[in-house]
N, C-alpha and C positions, 0 to 999 in steps of 0.2 A: 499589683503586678507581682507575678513569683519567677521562680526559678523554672519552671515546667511552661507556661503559657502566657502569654500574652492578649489582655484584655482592652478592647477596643471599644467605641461605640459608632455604630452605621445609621443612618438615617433613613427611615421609613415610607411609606405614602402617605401615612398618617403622621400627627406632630406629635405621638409615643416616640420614642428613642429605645434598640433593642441592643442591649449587650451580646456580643458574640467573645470567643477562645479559639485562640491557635495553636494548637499543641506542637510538638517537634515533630510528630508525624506530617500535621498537616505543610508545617511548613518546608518541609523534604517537599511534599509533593507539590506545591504551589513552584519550590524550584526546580522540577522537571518539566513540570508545564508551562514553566516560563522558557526554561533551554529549548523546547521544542517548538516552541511559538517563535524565538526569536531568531533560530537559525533554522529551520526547515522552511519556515514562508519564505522568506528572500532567497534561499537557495532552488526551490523547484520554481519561483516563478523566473530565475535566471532560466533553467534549464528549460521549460517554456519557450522563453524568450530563442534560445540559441536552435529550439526544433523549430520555430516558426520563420525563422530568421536564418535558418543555411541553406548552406546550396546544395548540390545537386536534387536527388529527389526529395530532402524533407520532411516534409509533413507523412509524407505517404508510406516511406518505410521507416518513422519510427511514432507511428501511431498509437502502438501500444503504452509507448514510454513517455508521450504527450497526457493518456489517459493516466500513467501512473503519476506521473506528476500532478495531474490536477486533482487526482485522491489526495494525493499527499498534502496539496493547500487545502485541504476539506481537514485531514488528520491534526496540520498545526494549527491551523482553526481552532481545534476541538481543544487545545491544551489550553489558548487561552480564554474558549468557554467555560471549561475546568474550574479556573479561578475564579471568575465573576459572581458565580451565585455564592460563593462566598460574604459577597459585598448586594447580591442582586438573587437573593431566590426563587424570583420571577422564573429567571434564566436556567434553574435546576434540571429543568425535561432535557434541552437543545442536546446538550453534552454527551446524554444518554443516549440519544439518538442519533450523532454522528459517529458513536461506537461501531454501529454498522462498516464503516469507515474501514476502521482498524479489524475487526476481524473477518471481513470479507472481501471488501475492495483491493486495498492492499494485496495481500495473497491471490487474487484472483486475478489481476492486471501482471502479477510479478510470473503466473503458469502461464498467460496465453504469449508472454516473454522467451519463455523460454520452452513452450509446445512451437513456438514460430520457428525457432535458431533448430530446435529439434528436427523439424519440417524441414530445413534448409539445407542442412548438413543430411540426414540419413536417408530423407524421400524428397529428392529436389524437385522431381517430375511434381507432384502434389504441392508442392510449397510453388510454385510456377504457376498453376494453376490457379492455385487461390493468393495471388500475391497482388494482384488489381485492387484499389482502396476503398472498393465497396466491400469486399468480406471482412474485413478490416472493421466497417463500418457496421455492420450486424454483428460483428461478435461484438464488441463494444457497446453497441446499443443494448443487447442482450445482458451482460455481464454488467450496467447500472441500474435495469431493471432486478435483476438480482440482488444488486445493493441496495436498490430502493427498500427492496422488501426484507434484506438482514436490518438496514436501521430500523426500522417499524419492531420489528420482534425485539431488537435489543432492547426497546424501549418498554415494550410490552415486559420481556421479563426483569426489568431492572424496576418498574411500576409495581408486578406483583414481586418482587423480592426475592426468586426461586432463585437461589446461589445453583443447586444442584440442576438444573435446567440451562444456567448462563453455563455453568461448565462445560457439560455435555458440549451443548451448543460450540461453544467457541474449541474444543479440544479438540471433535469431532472435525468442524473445517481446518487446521492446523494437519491432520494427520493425511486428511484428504487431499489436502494441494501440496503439500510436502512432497505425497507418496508421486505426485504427478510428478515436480520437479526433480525428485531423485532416480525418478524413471528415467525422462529426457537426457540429466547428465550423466549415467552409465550408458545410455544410449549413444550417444556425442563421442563419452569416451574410445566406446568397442568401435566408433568407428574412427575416430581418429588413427586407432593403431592397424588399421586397414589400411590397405591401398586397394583403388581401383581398377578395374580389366583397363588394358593402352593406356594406363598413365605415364610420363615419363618428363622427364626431368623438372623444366621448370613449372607443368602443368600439377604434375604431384606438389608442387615445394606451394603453389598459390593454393591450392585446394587443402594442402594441410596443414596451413595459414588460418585459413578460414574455417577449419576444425578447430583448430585451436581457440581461437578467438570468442566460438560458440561456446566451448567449452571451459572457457574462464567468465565469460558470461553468464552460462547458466548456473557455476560453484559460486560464484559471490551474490546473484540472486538469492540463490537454496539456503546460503549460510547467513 
């Protein structure tokens, strides 16, 4: 043992015995992937628990935020598949593959969040229309097939090694759903600081309640 690493020995399939090293980098990162494992599981399956489990409507108007949650136990999942192959090499692909997770799912559950509140606040008529929990249910079936197919590629270009392809890739979705989310909350904004034709007193004060609301919504999303 030295100063820089720490020397182990893990057990095989075979009755060889294989030395492995932990350097300080690694073990930063074994402690992030442990902070994310140990409090993002327990915390989204609360929030699960509290969408499935309230009253009034429920499941139905915060659907989005049931499907962001359940990325989210797919993401702390993936922190502590992160460490395993450390001890289990087997397990080295999984990891790779629930990357899809984080550069797609995520972001993509966190726009159709905040395209919804956008809907709600600037084009009610529209957001009325499509607020029944079947379109709910197609954009969401749609948006994991999406996923399905970001983890397959991330796997794919994490397998050939193309740093400069995993870039692209993941920068590209980053500026893409960004640009959506920063759309919506300048949108939210300019109307917030509207009023409506016959608004008047307490009908203005709930309606720019409920702008508001969308609109700290959609900033702590974005940021």
């Amino acid at each position: 043992m030295n100063n820089s690493t720490v020397t182990f020995t893990t057990p095989e399939t075979s009755t060889n015995s294989t030395t492995q090293s932990i350097g300080p980098v690694d073990s930063v990162e074994i402690c992030i992937h442990s902070i994310t494992f140990l409090f993002g599981l327990p915390t989204n399956i609360y929030v699960i628990w509290l969408i499935v489990t309230g009253t009034g409507s429920g499941v139905a108007s915060e659907f989005f935020n049931l499907n962001l949650s359940t990325c989210e136990i797919g993401t702390s999942l993936n922190g502590l598949l992160n460490i395993l192959p450390v001890y289990f090499k087997s397990l080295s692909l999984l990891p790779l593959f629930l990357q899809g997770l984080i550069y797609t799912g995520r972001p993509l559950f966190q726009c159709l969040i905040c395209v919804e509140r956008y809907l709600a606040v600037v084009h009610p008529v529209t957001f009325l229309k499509y607020k029944p929990l079947r379109y709910r249910v197609i954009c969401c079936t749609a948006a994991w097939i999406i996923i399905l197919g970001s983890c397959f590629y991330s796997l794919f270009i994490a397998i050939s090694q193309n740093m400069n392809v995993q870039m692209w890739f993941s920068s590209t979705q980053f500026l893409f759903f960004f640009s959506i989310q920063l759309f919506c909350l300048v949108a939210v904004l300019r109307a917030l600081k509207q009023s409506g034709p016959g608004e008047r007193g307490r009908e203005r004060e709930e309606k720019k309640h409920m702008k508001r609301r969308a609109f700290y919504l959609i900033l702590i999303t974005t940021l």
